[in-house]
C-alpha positions as CSV (number, residue, x, y, z in Angstrom):
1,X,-39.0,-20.4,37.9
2,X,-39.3,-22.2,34.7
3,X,-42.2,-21.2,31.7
4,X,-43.4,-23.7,29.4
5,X,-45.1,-20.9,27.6
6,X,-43.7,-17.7,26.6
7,X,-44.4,-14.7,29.6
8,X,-44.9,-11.2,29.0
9,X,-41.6,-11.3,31.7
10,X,-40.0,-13.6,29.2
11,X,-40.8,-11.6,26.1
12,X,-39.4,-8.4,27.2
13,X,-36.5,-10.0,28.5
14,X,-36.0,-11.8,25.0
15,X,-36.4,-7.9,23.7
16,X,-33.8,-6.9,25.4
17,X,-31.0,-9.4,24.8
18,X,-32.3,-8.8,21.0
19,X,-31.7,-5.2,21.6
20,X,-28.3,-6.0,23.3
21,X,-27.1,-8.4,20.5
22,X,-28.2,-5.3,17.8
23,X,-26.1,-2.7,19.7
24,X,-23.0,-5.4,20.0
25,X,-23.9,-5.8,16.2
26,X,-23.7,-2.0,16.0
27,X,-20.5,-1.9,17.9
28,X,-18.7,-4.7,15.6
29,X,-18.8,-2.1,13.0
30,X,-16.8,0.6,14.6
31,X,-14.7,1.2,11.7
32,X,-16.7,-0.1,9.0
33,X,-15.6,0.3,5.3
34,X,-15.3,3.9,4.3
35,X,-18.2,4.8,2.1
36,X,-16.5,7.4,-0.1
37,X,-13.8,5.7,-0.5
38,X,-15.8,4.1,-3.4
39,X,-16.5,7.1,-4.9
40,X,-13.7,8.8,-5.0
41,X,-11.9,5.5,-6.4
42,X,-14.2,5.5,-9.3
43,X,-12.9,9.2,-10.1
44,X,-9.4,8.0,-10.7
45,X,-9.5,5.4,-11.9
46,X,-11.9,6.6,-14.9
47,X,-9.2,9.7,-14.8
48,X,-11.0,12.6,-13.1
49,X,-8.4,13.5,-10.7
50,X,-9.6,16.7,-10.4
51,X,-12.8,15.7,-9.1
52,X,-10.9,13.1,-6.9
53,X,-9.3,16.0,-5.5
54,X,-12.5,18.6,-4.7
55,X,-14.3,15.2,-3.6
56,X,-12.3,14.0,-0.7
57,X,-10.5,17.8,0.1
58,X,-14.2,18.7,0.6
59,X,-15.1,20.2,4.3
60,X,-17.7,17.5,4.3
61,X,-15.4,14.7,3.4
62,X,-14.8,11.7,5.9
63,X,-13.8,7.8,6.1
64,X,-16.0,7.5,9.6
65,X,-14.6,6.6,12.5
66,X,-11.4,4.7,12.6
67,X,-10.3,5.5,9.3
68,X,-8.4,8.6,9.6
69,X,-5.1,7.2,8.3
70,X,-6.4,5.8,5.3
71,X,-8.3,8.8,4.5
72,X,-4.9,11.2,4.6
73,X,-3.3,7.9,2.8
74,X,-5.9,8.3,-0.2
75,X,-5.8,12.1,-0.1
76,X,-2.6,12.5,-0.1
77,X,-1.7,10.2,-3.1
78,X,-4.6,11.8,-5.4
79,X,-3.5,15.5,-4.4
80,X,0.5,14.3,-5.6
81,X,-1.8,12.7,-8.9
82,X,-3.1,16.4,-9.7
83,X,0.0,18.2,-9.0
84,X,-0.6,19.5,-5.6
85,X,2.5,18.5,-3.8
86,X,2.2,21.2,-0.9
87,X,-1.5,19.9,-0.2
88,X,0.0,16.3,-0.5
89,X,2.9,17.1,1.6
90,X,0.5,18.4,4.4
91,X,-1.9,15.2,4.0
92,X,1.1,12.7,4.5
93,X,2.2,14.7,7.0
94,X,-0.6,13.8,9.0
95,X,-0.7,10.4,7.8
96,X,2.5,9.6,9.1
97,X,1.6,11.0,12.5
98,X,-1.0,8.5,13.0
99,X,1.1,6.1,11.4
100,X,3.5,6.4,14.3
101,X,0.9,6.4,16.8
102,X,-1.1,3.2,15.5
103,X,2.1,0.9,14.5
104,X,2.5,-0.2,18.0
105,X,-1.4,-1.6,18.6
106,X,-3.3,-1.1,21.4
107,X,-3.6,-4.2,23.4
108,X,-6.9,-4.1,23.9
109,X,-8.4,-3.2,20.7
110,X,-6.4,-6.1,19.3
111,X,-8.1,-8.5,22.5
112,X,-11.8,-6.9,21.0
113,X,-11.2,-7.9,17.2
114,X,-10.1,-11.2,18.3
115,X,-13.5,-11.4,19.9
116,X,-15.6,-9.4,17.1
117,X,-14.0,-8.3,14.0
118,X,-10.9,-6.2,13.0
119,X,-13.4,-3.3,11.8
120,X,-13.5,-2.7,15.8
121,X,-9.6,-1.6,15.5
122,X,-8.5,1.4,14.0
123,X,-6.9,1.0,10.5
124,X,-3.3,0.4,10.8
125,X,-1.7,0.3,7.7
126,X,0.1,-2.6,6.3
127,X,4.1,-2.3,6.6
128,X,4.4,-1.9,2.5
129,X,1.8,0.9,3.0
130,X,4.1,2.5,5.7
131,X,7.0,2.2,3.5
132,X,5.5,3.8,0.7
133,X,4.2,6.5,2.6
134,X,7.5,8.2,2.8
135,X,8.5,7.0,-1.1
136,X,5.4,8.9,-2.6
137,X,6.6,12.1,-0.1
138,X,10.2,12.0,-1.5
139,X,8.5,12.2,-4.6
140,X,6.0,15.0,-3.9
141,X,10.1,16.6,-3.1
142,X,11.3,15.5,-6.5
143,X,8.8,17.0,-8.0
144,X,9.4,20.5,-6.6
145,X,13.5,20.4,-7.1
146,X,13.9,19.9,-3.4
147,X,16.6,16.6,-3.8
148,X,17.6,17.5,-0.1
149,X,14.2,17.5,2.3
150,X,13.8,14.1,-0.8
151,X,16.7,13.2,1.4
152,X,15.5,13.3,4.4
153,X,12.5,11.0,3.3
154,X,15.0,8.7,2.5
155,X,16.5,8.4,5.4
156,X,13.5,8.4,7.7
157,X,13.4,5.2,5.6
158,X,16.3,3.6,7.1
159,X,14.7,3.9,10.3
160,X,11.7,2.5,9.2
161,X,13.5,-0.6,7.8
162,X,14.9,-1.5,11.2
163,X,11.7,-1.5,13.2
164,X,9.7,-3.2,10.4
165,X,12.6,-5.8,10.0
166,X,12.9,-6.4,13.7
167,X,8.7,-6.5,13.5
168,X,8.9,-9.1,10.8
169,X,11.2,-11.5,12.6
170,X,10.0,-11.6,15.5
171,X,6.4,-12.5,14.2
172,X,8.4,-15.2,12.1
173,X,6.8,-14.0,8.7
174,X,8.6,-13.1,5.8
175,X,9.1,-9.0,5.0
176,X,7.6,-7.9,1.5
177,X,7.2,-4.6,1.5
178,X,10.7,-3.8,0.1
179,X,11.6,-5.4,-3.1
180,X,14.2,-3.1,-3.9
181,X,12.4,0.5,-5.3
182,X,12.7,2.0,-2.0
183,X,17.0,1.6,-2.0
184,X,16.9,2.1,-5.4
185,X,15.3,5.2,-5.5
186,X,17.6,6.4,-2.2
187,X,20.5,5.4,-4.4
188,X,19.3,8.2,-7.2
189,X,18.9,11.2,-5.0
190,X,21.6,10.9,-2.7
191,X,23.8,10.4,-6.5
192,X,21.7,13.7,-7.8
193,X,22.9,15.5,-4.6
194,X,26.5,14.4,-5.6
195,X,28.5,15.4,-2.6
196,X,31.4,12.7,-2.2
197,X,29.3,11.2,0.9
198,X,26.2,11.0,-1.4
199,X,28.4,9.0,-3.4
200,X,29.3,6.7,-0.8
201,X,25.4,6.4,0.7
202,X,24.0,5.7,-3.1
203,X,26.9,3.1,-3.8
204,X,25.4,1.2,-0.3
205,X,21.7,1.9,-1.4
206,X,22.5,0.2,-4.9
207,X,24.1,-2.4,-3.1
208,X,20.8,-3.5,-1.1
209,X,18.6,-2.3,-3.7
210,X,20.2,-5.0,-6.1
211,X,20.3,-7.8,-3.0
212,X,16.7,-7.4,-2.2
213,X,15.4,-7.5,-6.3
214,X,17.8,-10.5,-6.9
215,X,16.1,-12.0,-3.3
216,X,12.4,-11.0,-4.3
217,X,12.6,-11.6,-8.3
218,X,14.9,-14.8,-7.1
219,X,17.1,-13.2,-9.5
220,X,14.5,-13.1,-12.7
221,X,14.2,-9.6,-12.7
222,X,16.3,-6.7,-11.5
223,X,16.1,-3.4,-13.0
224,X,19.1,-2.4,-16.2
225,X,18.6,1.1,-15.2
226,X,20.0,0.0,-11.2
227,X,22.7,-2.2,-12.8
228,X,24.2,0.7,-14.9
229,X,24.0,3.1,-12.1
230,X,25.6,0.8,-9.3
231,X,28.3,-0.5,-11.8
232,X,29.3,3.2,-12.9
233,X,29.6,4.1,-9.1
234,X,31.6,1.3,-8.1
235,X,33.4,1.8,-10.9
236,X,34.5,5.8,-10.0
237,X,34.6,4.8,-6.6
238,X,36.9,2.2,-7.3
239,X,35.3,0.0,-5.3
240,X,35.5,-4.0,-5.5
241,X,31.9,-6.0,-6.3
242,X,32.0,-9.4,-4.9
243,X,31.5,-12.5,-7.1
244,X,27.6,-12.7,-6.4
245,X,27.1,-9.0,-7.7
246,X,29.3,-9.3,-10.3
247,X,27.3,-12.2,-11.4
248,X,24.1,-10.6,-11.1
249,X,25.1,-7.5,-13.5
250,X,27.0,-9.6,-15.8
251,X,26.6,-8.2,-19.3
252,X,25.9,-4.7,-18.4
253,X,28.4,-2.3,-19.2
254,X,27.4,1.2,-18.6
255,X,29.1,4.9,-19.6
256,X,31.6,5.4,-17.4
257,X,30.4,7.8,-14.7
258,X,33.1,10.2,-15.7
259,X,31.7,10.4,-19.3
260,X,27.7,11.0,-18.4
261,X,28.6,13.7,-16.0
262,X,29.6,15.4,-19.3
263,X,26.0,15.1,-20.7
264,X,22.7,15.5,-18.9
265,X,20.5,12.7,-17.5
266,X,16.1,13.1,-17.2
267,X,15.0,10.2,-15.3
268,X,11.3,9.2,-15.5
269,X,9.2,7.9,-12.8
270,X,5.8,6.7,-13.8
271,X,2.8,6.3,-11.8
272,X,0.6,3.7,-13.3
273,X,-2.3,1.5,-13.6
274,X,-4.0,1.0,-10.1
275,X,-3.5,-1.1,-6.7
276,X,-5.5,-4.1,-5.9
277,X,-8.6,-4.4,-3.9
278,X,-9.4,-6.8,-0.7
279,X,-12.4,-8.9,-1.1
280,X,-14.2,-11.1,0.9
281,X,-14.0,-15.0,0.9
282,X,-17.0,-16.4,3.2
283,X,-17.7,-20.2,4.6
284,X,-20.5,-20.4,6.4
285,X,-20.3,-23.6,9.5
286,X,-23.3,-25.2,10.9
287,X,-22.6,-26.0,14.3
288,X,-24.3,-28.5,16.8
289,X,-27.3,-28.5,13.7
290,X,-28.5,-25.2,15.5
291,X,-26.1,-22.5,15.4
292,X,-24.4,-21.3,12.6
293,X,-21.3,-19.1,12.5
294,X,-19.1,-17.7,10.0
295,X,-15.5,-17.6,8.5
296,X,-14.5,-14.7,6.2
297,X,-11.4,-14.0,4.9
298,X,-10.0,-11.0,3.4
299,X,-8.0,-11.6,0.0
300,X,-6.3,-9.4,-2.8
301,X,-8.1,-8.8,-6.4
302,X,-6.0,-7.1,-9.5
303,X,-7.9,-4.7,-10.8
304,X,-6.1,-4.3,-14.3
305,X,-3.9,-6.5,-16.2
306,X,0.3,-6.5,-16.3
307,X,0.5,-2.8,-16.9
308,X,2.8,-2.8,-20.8
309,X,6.0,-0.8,-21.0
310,X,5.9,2.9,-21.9
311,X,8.9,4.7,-24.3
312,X,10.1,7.7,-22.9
313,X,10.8,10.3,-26.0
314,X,13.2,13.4,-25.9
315,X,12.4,15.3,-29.3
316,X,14.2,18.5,-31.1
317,X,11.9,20.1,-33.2
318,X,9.3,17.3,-33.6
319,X,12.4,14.9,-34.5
320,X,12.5,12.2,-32.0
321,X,16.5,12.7,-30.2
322,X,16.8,9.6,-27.7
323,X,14.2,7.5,-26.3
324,X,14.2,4.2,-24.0
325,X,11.1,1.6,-22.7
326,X,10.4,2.1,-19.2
327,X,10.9,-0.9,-16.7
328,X,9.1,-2.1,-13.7
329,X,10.5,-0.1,-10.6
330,X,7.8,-2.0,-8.3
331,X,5.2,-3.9,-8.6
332,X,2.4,-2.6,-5.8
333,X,0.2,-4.7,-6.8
334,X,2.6,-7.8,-5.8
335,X,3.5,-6.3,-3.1
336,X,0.4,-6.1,-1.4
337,X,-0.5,-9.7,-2.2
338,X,2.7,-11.2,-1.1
339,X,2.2,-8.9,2.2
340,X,-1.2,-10.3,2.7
341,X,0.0,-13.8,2.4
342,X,2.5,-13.5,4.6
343,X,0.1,-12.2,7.6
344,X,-2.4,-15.0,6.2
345,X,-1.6,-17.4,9.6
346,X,-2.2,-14.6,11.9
347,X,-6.0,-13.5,9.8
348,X,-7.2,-17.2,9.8
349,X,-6.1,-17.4,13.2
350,X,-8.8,-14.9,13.9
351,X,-11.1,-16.2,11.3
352,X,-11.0,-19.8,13.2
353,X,-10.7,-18.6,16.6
354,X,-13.2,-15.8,16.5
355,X,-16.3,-18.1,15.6
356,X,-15.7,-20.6,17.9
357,X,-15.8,-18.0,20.8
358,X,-18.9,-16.5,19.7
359,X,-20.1,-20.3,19.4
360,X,-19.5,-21.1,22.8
361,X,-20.6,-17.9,24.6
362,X,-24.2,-18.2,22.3
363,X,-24.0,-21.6,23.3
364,X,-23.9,-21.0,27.3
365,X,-26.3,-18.3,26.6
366,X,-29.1,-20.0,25.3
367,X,-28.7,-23.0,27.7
368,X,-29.2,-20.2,30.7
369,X,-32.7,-18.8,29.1
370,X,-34.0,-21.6,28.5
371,X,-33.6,-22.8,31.8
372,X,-35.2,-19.9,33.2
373,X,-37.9,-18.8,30.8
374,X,-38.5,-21.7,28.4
375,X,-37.9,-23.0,25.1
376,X,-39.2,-20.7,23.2
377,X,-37.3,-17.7,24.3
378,X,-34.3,-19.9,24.2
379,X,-34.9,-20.9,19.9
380,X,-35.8,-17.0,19.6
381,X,-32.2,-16.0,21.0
382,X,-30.6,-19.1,18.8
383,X,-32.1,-17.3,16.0
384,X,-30.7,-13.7,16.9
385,X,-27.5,-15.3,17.6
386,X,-27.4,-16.8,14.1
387,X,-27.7,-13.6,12.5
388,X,-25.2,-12.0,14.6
389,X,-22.8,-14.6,13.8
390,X,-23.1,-14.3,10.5
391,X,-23.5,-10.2,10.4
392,X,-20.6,-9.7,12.9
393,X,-17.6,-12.1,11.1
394,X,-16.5,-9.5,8.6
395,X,-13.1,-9.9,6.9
396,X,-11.5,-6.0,7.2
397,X,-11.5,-5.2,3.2
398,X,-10.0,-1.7,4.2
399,X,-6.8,-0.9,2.1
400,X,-5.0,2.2,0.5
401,X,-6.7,1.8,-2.8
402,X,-5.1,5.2,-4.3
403,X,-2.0,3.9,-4.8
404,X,-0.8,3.0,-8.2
405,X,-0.3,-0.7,-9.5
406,X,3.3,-0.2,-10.8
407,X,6.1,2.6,-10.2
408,X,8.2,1.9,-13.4
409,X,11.4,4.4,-14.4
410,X,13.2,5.3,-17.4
411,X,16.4,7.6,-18.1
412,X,17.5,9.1,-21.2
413,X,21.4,10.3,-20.9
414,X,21.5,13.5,-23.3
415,X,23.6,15.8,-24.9
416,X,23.2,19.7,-22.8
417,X,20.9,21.3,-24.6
418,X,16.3,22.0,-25.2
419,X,13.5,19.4,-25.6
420,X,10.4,18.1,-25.9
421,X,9.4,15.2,-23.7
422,X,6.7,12.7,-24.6
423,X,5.9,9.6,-23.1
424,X,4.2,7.0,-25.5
425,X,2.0,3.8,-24.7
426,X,0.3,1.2,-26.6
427,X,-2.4,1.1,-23.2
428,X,-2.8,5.1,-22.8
429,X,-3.1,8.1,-25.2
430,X,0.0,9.8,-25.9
431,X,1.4,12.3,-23.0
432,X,3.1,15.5,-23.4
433,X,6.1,15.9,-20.3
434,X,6.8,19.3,-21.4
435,X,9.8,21.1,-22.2
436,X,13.2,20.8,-20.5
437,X,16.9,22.9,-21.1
438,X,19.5,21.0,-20.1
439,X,23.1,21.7,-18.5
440,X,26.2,19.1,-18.2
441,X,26.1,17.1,-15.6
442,X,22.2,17.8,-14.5
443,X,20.1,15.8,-13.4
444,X,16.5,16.3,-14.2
445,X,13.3,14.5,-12.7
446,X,10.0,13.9,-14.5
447,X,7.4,12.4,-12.6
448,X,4.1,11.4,-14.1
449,X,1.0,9.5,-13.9
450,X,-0.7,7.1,-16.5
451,X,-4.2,6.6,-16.3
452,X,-4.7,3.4,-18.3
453,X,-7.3,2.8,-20.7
């Protein structure tokens, strides 16, 4: 039967789908952003890793639903920033766990963001994020001496590679989450381990490690440190390069590997600056001159500028001994955007798609109650469904916001003997490393975090 005016039937029917439209609302934020996340950010980036640490270890501490992986992702990288590499083993650990159990979505949490948002899937990870899980645990390794379970890290990698690669093709989108650090850091333990296979598996990890900078940088940057090291290999290997690598390291002529094995080596790895954060791009789109919906995009913001080269300093008795700039290892923040992009057809596919779906079921809707129970009820639901449209389309800003900016390294080749490290910086106070005592042929780690100013 059909109401010119508005019933006491009609009104608590129009309550109801109000009611239903909140709790869909409700629902479309399953996994909203984490909200100490935030907080915890704040910590480390202003430098109070300590308090990072006792904030999100807390018993109380929790992302909400859906975010378990990116909390264990976050905890683990501040618990490796303050030194706790058994508590940041254990939080990867986990990480990696869910990791493997999210990779392969579900089907039909995929279907629901496609019809809501993607805050009603859990958090996935990006595939540089799942690459980087297991080179931040090699390094919690390094850190501890403990070049062989470093190994195994590495290796796990190799797996990794194949599934992401095979992922990446078949989705016909570029692969950034290597641009070379990963292979290049393989390449350094399995040479620290130094048995004659190690040998042979860091000669092939320099090999791809120099293909995939010269691919990524399109051959404007590759690391002087990773040109030395394959060239010396090669070179004691006896090993051929081919004309394409030989161009790419041309003018580098490094120690013969014979003669640095009589001297010690401390390479650096530095932990700076911080990683990007997503934001939000919104367009709102009248439709029909009634019903509005919205697009919103999720986009990559630098938090910091291009983070400057460090010096790493060896000292003897306050007299500085060697000492060498560090150089971009990777560039996270680049990374991430480049990842981003290359998923950007398959996000605006769900941005386009998503309001148009919503626009035709409101559509249908509103044509059924006012049919049955009048115009009035009918302009009360278009205005509900406008603010659902426009509440429910939220880009998923969720990201693993502890990681660094910029892994850069530096080595210093020494003569066997005691000293002082120091790492200087024209963007950070002066750091003491510590003490070291050398023997021939070592091969010594320092691993190290710069908060920037």
């Amino acid at each position: 039967m059909h109401h010119d005016g508005f019933s006491g039937d009609a009104v608590r029917r129009s309550l109801f789908l109000f009611s239903a439209i909140v709790l869909v609302s409700g629902c479309a934020s399953l996994s909203p952003m984490p909200a100490l996340q935030p907080d915890v950010n704040k910590l480390l980036v202003t430098g109070h890793v300590d308090e990072a640490v006792q904030k999100i270890s807390a018993e109380s501490a929790d992302y909400g639903p859906g975010n378990y992986l990116l909390y264990y992702l976050d905890r683990g990288m501040i618990e490796h920033y303050a030194g706790k590499y058994a508590d940041s083993e254990k939080s990867f650990e986990k990480a990696k766990q869910r990791f493997t159990e999210l990779y392969t979505k579900s089907i039909t949490a995929e279907a629901e963001s496609w019809l809501i948002n993607d805050h009603t899937i859990p958090y996935c990870g990006s595939d540089y994020e799942y690459v980087l899980i297991n080179v931040i645990q090699a390094l919690n390794y390094v850190a501890q001496g403990n070049i062989a379970e470093a190994l195994v890290e590495a290796r796990d990698l190799d797996a990794k590679y194949q599934v992401i690669d095979s992922a990446a093709r078949n989705a016909k989108r570029a692969y950034f989450a290597d641009n070379g650090f990963a292979r290049f850091l393989m390449g350094i333990l399995y040479e620290a381990e130094g048995t004659p296979a190690d040998l042979q598996d860091a000669l092939l990890s320099y090999k791809e490690a120099l293909a995939l900078y010269e691919g990524y940088y399109a051959g404007a940057y590759t690391p002087q440190m990773l040109k030395e090291n394959y060239m010396a290999l090669a070179d004691y290997l006896g090993n051929a390069m081919p004309g394409e690598e030989q161009k790419a390291v041309a003018g580098v002529h490094p120690e013969p590997l014979r003669e640095r094995r009589k001297k010690s080596e401390v390479i650096l790895i530095e932990l700076t600056g911080v990683a990007p954060v997503k934001v939000g791009e919104m367009v709102p789109l009248p439709i029909d001159g009634e019903f509005i919906v919205k697009m919103e995009f999720p986009k990559f913001v630098r938090r910091a500028a291009m983070n400057p080269a460090s010096r790493f300093v060896a000292e003897q008795n306050g007299i500085p001994r060697a000492s060498k700039d560090s150089e971009l290892g990777a560039d996270i923040e680049d990374i991430a955007v480049r990842d981003l992009d290359a998923r950007r057809v398959s996000v605006l596919g769900k941005s386009v798609v998503r309001p148009a779906l919503k626009y035709l079921i409101l559509r249908k809707q509103k044509e059924n109650i006012e049919k049955h129970y009048g115009k009035l009820a009918a302009d009360l639901f278009g205005v509900v469904g406008n603010l659902y449209n426009v509440y429910s389309e939220q880009a998923d800003l969720r990201s693993w916001q502890a990681l660094p900016g910029q892994i850069r390294v530096s080595r210093l080749v020494l003569d066997p003997g005691a000293y002082h490290l120091r790492l200087n910086s024209t963007a950070a106070p002066s750091k003491d490393l510590g003490d070291v005592n050398l023997n021939a042929g070592e091969i010594r780690f320092v691993i190290t975090r710069t908060a920037l100013r």
